[in-house]
Backbone and ligand atoms as CSV (ligand in chain L), in Angstrom:
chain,resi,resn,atom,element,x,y,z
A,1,UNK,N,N,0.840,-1.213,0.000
A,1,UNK,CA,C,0.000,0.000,0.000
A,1,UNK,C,C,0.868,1.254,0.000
A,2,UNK,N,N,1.897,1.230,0.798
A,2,UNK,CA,C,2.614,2.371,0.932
A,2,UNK,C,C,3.249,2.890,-0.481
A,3,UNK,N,N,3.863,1.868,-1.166
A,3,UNK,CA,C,4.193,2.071,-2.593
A,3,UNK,C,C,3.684,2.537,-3.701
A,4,UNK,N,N,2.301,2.194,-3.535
A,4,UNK,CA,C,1.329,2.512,-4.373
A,4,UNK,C,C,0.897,3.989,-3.545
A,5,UNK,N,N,0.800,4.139,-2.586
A,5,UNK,CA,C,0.035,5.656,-2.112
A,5,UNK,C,C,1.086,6.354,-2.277
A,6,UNK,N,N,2.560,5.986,-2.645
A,6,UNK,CA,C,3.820,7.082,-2.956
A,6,UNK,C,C,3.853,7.561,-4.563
A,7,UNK,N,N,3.495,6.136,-4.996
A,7,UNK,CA,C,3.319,6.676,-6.520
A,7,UNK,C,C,2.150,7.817,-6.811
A,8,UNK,N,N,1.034,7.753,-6.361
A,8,UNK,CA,C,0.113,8.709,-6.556
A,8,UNK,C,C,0.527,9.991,-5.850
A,9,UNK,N,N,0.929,9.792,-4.695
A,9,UNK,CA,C,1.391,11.364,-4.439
A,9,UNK,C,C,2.653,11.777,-4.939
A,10,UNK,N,N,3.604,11.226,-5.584
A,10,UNK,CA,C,4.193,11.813,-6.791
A,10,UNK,C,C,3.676,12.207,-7.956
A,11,UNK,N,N,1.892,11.549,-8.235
A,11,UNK,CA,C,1.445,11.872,-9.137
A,11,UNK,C,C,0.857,13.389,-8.718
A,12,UNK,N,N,0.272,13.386,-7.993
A,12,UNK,CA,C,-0.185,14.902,-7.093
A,12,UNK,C,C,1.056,15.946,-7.535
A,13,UNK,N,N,2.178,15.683,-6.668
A,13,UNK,CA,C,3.050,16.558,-6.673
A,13,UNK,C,C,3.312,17.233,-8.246
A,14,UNK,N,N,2.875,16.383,-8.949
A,14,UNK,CA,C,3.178,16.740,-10.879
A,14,UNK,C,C,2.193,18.178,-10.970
A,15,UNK,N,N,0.671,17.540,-10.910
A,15,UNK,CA,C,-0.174,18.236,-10.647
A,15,UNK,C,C,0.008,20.102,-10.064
A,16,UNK,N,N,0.921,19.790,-8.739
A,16,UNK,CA,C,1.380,20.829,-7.963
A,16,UNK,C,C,2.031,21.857,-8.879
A,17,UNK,N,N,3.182,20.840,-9.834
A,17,UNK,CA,C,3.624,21.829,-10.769
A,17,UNK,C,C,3.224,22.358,-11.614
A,18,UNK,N,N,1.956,22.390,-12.176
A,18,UNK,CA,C,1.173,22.810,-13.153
A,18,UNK,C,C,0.591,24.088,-12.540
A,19,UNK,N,N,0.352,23.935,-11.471
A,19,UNK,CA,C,-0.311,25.385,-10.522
A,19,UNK,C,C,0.647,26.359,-10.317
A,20,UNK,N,N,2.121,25.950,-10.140
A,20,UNK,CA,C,3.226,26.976,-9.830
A,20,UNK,C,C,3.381,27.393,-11.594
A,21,UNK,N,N,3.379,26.278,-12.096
A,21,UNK,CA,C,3.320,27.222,-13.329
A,21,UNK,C,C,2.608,28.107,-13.906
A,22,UNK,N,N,1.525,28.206,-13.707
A,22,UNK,CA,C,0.755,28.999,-13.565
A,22,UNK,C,C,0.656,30.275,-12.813
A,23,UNK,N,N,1.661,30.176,-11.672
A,23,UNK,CA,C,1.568,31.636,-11.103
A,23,UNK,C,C,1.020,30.783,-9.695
A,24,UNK,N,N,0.254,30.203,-9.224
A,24,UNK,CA,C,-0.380,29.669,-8.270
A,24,UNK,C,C,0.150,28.929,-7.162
A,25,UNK,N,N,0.246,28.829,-5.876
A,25,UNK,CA,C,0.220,28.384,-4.842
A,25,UNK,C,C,0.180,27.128,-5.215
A,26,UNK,N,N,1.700,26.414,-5.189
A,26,UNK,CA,C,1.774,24.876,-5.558
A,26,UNK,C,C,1.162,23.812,-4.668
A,27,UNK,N,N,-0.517,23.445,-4.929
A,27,UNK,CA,C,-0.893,22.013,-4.262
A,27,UNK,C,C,-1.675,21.544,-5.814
A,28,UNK,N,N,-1.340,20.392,-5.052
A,28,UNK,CA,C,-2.069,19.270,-6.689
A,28,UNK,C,C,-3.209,17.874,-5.745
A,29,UNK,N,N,-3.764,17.547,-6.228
A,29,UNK,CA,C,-4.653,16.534,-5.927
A,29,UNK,C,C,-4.825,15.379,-6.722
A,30,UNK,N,N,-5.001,14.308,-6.576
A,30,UNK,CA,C,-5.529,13.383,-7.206
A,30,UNK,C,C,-6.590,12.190,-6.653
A,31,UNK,N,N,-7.522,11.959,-7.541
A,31,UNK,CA,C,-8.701,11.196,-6.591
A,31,UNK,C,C,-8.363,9.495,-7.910
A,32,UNK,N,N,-8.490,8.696,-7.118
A,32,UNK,CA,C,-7.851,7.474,-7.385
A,32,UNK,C,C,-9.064,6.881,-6.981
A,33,UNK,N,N,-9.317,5.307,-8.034
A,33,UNK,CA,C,-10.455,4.436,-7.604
A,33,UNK,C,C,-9.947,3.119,-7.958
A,34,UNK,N,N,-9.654,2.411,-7.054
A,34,UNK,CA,C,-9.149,0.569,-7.376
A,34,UNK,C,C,-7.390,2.038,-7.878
A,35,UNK,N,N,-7.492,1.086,-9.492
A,35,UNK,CA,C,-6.165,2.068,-10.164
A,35,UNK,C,C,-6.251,3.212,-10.663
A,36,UNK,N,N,-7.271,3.277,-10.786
A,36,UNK,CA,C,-7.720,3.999,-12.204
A,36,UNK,C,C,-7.980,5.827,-11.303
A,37,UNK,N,N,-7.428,6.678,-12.397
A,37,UNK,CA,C,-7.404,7.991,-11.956
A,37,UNK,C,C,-8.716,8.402,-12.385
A,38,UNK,N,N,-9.465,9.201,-11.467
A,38,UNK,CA,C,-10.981,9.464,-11.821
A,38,UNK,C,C,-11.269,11.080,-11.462
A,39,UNK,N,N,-9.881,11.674,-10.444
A,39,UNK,CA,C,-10.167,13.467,-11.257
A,39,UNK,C,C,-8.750,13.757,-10.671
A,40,UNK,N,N,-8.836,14.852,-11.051
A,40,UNK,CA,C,-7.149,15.280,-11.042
A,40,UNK,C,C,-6.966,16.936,-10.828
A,41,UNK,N,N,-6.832,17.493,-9.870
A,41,UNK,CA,C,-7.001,18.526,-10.097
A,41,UNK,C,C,-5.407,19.576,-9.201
A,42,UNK,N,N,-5.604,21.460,-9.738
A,42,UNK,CA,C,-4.404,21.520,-9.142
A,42,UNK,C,C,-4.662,22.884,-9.013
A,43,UNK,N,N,-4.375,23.619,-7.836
A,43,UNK,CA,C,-4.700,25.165,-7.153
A,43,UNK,C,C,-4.963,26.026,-8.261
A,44,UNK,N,N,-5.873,26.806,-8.266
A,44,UNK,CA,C,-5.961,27.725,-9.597
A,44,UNK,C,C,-6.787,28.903,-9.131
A,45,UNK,N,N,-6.876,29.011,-7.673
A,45,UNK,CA,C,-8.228,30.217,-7.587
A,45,UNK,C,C,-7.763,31.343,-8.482
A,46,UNK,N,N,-6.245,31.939,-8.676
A,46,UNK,CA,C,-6.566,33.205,-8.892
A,46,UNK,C,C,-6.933,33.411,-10.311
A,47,UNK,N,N,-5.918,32.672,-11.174
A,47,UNK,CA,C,-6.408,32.555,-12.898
A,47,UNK,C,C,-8.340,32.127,-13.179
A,48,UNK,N,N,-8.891,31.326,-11.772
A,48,UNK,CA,C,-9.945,31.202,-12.223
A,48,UNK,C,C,-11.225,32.236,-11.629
A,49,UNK,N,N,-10.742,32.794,-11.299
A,49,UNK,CA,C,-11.066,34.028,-10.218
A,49,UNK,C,C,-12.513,33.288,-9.595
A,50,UNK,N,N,-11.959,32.353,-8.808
A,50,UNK,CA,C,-12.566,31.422,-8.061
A,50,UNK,C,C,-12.338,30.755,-6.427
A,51,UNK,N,N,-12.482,31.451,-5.812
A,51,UNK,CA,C,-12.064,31.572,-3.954
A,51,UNK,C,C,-11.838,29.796,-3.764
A,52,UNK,N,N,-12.857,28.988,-4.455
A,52,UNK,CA,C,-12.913,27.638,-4.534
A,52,UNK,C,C,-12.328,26.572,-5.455
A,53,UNK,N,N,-11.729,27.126,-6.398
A,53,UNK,CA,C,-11.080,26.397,-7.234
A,53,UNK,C,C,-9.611,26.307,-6.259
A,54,UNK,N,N,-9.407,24.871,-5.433
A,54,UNK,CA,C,-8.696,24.348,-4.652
A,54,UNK,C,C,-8.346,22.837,-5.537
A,55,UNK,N,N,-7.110,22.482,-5.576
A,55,UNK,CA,C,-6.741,21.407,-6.455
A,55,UNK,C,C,-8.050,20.255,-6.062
A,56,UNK,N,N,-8.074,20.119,-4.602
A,56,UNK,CA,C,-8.998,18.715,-4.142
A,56,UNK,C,C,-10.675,19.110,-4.777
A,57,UNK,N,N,-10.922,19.961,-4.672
A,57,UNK,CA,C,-12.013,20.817,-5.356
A,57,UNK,C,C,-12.242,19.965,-6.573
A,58,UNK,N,N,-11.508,20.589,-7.009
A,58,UNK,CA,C,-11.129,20.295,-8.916
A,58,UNK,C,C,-11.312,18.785,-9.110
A,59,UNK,N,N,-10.246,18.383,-8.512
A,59,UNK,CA,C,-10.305,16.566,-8.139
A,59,UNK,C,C,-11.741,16.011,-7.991
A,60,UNK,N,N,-12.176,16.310,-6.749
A,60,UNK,CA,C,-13.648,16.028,-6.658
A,60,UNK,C,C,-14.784,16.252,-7.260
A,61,UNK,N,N,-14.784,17.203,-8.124
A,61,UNK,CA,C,-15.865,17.848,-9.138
A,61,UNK,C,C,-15.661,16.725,-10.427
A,62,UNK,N,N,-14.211,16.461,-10.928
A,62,UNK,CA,C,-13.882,15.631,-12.383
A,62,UNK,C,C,-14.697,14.228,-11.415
A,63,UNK,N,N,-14.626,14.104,-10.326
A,63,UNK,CA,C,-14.605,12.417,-10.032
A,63,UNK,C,C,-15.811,11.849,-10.076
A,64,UNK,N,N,-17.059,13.424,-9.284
A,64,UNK,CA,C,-18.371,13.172,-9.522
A,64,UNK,C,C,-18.772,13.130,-11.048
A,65,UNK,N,N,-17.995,13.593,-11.738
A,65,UNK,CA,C,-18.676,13.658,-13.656
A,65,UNK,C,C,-18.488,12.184,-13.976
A,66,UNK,N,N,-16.924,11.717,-13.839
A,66,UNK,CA,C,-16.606,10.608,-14.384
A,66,UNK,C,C,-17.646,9.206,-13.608
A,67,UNK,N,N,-18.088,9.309,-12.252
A,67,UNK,CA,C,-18.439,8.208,-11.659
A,67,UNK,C,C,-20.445,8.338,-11.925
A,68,UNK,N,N,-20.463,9.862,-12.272
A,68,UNK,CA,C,-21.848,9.749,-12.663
A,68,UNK,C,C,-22.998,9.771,-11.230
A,69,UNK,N,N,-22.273,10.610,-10.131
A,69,UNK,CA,C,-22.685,10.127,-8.958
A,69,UNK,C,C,-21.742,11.160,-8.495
A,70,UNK,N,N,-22.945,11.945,-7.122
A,70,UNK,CA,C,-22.377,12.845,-6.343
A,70,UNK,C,C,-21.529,12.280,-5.319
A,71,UNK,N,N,-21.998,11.215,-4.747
A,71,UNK,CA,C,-20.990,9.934,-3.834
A,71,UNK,C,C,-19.848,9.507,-4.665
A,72,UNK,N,N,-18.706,9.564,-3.874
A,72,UNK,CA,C,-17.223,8.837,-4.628
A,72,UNK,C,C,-16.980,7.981,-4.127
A,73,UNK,N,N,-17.527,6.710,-4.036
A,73,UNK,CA,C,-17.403,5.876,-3.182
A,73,UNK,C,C,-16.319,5.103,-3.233
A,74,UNK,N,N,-15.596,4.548,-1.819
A,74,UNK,CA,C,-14.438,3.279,-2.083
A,74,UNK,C,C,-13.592,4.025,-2.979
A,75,UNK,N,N,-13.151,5.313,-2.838
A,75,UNK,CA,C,-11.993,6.292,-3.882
A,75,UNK,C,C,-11.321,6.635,-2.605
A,76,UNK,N,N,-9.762,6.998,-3.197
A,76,UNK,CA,C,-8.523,7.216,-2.290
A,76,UNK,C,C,-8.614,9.001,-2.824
A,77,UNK,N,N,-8.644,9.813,-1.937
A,77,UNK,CA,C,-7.769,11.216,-2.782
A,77,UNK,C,C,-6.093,11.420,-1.902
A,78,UNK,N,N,-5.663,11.568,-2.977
A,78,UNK,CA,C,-3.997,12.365,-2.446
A,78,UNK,C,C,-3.942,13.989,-2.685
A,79,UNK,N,N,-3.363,14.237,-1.876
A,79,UNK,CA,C,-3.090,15.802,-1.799
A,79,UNK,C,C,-1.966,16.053,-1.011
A,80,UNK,N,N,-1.224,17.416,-2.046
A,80,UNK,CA,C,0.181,17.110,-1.346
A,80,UNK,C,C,0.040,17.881,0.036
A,81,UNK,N,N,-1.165,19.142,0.566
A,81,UNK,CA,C,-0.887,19.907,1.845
A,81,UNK,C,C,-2.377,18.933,2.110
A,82,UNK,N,N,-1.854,19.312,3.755
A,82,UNK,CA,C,-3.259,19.330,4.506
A,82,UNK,C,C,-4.733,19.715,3.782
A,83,UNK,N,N,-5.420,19.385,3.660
A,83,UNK,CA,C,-6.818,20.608,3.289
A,83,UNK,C,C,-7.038,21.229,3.829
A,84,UNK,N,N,-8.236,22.448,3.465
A,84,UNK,CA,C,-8.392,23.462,4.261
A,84,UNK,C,C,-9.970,22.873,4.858
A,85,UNK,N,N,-10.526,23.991,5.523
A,85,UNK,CA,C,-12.043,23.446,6.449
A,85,UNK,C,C,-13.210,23.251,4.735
A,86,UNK,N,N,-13.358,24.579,4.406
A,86,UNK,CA,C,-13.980,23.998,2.569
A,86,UNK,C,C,-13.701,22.681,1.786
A,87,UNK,N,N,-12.162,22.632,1.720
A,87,UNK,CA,C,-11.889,20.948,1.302
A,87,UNK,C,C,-12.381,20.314,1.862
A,88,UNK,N,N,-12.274,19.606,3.208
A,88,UNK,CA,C,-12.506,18.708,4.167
A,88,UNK,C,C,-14.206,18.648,4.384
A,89,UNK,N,N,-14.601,19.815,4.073
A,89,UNK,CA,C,-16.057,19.796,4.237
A,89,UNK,C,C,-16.864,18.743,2.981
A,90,UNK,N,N,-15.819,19.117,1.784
A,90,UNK,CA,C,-16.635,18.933,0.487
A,90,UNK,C,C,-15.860,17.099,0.441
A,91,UNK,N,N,-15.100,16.839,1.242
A,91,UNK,CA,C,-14.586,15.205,1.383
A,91,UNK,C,C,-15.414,14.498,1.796
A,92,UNK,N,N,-16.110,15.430,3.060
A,92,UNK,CA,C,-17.022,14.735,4.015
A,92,UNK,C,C,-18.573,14.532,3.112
A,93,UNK,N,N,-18.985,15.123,2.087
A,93,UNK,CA,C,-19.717,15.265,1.410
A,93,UNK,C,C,-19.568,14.270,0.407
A,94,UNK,N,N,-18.920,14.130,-0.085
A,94,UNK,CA,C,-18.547,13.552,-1.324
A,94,UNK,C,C,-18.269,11.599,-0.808
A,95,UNK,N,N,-17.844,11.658,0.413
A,95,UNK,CA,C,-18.274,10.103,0.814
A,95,UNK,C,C,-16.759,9.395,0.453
A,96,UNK,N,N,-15.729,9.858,0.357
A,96,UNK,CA,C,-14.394,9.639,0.101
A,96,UNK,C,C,-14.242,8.689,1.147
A,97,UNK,N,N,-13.313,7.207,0.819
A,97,UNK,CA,C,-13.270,6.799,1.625
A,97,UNK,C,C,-11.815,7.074,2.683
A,98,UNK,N,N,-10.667,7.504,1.537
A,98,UNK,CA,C,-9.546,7.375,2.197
A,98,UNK,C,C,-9.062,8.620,1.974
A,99,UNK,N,N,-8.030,9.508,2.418
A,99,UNK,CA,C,-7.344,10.879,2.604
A,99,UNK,C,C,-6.345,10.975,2.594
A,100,UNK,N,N,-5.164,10.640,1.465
A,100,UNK,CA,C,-3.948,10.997,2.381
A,100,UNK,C,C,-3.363,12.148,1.517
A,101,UNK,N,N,-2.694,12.940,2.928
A,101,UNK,CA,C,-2.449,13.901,2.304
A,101,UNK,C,C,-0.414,14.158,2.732
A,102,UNK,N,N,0.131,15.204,2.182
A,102,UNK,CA,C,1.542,14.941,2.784
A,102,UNK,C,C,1.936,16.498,3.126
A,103,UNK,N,N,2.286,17.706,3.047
A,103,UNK,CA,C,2.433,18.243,4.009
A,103,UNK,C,C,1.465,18.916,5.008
A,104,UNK,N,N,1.890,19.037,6.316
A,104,UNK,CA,C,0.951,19.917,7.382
A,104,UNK,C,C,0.575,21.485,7.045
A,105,UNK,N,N,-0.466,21.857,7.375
A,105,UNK,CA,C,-0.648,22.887,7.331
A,105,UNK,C,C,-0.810,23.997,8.304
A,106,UNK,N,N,-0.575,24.436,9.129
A,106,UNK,CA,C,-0.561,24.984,10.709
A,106,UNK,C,C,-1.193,26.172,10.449
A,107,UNK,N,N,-1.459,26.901,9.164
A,107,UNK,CA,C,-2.633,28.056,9.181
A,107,UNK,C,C,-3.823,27.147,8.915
A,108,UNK,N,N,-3.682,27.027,8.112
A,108,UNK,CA,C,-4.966,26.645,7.587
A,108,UNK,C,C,-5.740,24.964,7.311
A,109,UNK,N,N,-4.804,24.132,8.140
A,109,UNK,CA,C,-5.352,22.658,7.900
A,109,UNK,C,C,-6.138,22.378,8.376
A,110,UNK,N,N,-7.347,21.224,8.356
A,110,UNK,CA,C,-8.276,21.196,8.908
A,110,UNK,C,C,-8.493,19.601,9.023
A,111,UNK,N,N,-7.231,18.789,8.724
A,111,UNK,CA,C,-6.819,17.684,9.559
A,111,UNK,C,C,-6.165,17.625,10.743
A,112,UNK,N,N,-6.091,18.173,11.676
A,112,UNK,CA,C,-5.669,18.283,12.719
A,112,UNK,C,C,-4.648,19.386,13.225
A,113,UNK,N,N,-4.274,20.217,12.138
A,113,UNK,CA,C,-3.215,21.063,12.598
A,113,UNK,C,C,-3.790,22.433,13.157
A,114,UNK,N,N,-5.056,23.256,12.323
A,114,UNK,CA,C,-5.645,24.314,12.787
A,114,UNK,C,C,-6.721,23.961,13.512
A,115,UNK,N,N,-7.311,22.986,12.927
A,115,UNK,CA,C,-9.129,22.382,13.486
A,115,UNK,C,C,-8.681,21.025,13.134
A,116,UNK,N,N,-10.068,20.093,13.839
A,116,UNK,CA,C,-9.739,18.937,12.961
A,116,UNK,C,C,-11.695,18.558,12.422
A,117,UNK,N,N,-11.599,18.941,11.466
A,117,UNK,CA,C,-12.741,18.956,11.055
A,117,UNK,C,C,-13.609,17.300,10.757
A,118,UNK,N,N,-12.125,16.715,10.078
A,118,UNK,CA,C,-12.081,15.365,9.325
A,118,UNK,C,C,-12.176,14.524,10.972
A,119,UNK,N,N,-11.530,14.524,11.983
A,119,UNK,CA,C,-11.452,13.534,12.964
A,119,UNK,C,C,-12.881,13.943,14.131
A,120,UNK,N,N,-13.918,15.218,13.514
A,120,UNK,CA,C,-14.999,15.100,14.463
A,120,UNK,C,C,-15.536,14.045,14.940
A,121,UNK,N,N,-15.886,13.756,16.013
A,121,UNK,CA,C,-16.210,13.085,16.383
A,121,UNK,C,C,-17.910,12.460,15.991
A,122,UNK,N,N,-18.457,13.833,15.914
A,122,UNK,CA,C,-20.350,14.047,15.534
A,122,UNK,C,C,-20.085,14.168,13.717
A,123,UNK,N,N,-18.956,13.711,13.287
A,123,UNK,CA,C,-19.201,13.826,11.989
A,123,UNK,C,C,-19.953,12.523,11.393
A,124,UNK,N,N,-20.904,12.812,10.198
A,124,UNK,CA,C,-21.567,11.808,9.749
A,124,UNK,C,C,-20.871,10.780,8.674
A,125,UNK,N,N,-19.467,10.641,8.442
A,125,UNK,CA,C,-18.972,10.094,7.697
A,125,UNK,C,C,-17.912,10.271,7.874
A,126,UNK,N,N,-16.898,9.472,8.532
A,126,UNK,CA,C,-15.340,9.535,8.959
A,126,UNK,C,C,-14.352,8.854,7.597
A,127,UNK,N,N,-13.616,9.365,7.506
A,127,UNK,CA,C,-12.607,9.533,6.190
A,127,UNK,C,C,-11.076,8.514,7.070
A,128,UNK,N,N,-11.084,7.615,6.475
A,128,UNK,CA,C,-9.533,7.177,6.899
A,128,UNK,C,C,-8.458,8.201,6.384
A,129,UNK,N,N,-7.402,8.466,7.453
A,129,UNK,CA,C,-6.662,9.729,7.305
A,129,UNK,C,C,-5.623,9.224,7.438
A,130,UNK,N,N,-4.468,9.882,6.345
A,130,UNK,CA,C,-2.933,9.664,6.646
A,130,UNK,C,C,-2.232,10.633,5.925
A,131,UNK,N,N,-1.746,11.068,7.491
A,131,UNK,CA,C,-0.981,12.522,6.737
A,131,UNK,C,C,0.653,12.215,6.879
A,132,UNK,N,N,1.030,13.396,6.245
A,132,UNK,CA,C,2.711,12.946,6.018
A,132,UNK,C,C,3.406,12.315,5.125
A,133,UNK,N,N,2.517,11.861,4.048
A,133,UNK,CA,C,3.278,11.236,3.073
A,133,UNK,C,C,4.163,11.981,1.923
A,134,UNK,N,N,4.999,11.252,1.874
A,134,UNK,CA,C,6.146,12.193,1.277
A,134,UNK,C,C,6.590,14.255,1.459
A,135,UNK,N,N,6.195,14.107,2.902
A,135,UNK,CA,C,5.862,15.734,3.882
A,135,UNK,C,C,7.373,16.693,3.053
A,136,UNK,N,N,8.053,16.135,3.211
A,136,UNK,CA,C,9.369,16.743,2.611
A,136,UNK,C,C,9.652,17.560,1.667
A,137,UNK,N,N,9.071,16.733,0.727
A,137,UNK,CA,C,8.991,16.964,-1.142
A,137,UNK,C,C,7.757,17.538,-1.106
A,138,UNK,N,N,6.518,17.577,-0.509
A,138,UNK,CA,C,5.417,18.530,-1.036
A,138,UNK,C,C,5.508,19.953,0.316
A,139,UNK,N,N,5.974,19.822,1.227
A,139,UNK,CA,C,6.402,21.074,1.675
A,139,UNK,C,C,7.364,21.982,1.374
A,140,UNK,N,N,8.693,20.886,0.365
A,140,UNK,CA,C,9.774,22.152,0.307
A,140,UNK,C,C,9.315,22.443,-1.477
A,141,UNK,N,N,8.525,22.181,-1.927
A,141,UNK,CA,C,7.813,22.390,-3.030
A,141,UNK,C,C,6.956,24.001,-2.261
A,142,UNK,N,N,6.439,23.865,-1.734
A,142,UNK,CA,C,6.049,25.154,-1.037
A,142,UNK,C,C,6.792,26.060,-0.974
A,143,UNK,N,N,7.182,25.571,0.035
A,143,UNK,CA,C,8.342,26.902,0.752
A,143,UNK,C,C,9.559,27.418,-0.869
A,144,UNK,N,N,10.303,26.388,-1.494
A,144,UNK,CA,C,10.601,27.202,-2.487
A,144,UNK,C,C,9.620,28.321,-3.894
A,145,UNK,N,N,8.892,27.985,-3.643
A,145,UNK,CA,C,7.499,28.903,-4.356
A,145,UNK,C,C,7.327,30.122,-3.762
A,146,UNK,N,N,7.466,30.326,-2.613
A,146,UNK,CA,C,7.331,31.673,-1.467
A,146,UNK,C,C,8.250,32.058,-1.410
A,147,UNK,N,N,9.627,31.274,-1.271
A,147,UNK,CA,C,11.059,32.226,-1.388
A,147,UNK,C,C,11.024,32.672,-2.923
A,148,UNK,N,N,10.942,31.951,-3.939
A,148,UNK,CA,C,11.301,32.471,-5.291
A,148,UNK,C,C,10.065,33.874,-5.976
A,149,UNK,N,N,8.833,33.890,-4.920
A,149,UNK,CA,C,7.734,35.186,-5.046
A,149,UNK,C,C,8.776,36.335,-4.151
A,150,UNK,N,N,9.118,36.051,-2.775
A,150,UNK,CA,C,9.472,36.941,-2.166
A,150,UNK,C,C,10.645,37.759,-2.619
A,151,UNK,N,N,11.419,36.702,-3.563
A,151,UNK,CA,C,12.819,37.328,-3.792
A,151,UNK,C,C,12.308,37.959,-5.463
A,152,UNK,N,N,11.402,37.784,-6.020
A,152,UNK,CA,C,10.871,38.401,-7.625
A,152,UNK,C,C,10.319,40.135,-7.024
A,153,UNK,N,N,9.433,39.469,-5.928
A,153,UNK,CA,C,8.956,41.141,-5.690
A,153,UNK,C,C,10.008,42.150,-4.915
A,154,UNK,N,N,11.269,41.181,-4.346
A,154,UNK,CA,C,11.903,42.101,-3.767
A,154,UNK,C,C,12.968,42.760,-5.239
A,155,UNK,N,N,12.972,42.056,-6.168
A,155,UNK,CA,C,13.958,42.631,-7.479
A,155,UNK,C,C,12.932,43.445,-8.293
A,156,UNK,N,N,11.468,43.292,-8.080
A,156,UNK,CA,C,11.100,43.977,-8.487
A,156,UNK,C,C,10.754,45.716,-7.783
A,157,UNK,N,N,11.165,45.664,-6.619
A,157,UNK,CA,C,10.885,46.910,-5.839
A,157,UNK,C,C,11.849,47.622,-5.920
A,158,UNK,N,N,13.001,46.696,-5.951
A,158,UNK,CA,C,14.921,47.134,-6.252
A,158,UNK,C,C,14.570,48.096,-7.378
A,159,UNK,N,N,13.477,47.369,-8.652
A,159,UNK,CA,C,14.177,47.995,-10.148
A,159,UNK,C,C,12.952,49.445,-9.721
A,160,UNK,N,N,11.750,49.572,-9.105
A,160,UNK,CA,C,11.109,50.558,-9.135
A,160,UNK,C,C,12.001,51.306,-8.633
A,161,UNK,N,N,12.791,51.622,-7.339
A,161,UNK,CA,C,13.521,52.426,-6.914
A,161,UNK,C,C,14.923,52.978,-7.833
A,162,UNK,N,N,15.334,51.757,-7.893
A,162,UNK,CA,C,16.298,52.302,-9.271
A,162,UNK,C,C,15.923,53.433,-10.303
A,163,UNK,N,N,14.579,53.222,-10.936
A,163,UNK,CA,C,13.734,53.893,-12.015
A,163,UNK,C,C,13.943,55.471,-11.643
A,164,UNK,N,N,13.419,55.142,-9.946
A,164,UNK,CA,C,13.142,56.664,-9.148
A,164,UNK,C,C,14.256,57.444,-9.264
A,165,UNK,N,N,15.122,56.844,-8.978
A,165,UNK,CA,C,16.309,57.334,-8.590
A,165,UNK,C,C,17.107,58.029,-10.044
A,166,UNK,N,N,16.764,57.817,-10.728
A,166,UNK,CA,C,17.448,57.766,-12.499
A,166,UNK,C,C,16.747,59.483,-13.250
L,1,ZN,ZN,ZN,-8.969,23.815,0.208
């Protein structure tokens, strides 16, 4: 199992890169059934000027088209961060059986790091959860995305002042 839930969240992490390419906050998703990939999705709110277009979002919307059914039943999703309380809400909805996701999120997760939305207790549908998988590679996938914004806008403030100065 572990082998197989590494391959898919390397498949996620691909995903991830499609969103940084884009300009976007690198997370990627993938919703998996038996083998077979059934949605795939990857961060896009701002190009879609959509507060909700969240990779797992995306994932879950392709999975209900393809399965023909608002229930995803007996489906794995991978995601490389924590979800947020909206994700986790729309997991709990959607009837997902399994969750794993690989880095933590300490603003905003809602597997256990900010809230734990997914481990309620009064929730009507509990999600098998496993976080941490491959935490390394989809967090320093992050964090280099935020250093390489912070250091663009700081060359870009360099060249406005330069301009001034001229
Ligand atoms: Zn989310």
């Amino acid at each position: 199992m572990q082998q197989h839930d590494e391959h898919w969240m390397r498949h996620a992490l691909k995903l991830a890169q499609r969103a940084w390419d884009e300009g976007e906050v690198p997370v990627g998703a993938v919703l998996v059934q038996g083998d077979r990939v059934i949605g795939e999705g990857w961060n896009r709110p701002i190009g879609q000027h959509d507060p909700t277009a969240h990779a797992e979002i995306m994932a879950l919307r392709q999975g209900g088209k393809i399965l023909e059914n608002y229930r995803l039943l007996d489906t794995t999703l991978y995601v490389t961060l924590e979800p947020c309380i909206m994700c986790a809400g729309a997991m709990v909805h959607s009837r997902i059986t399994r969750l794993v996701y690989g880095a933590s999120d300490e603003k905003t997760g809602a597997a256990g790091s900010l809230i734990d939305i997914l481990g309620h207790p009064g929730m009507n549908h509990q999600i098998v959860l496993e976080g941490g998988l491959l935490a390394p590679e989809c967090a320093g996938m992050l964090s280099d995305f935020f250093r390489q914004r912070r250091e663009q806008k700081k060359a870009l403030r360099k060249q406005l002042r330069d301009q001034e100065e001229e």
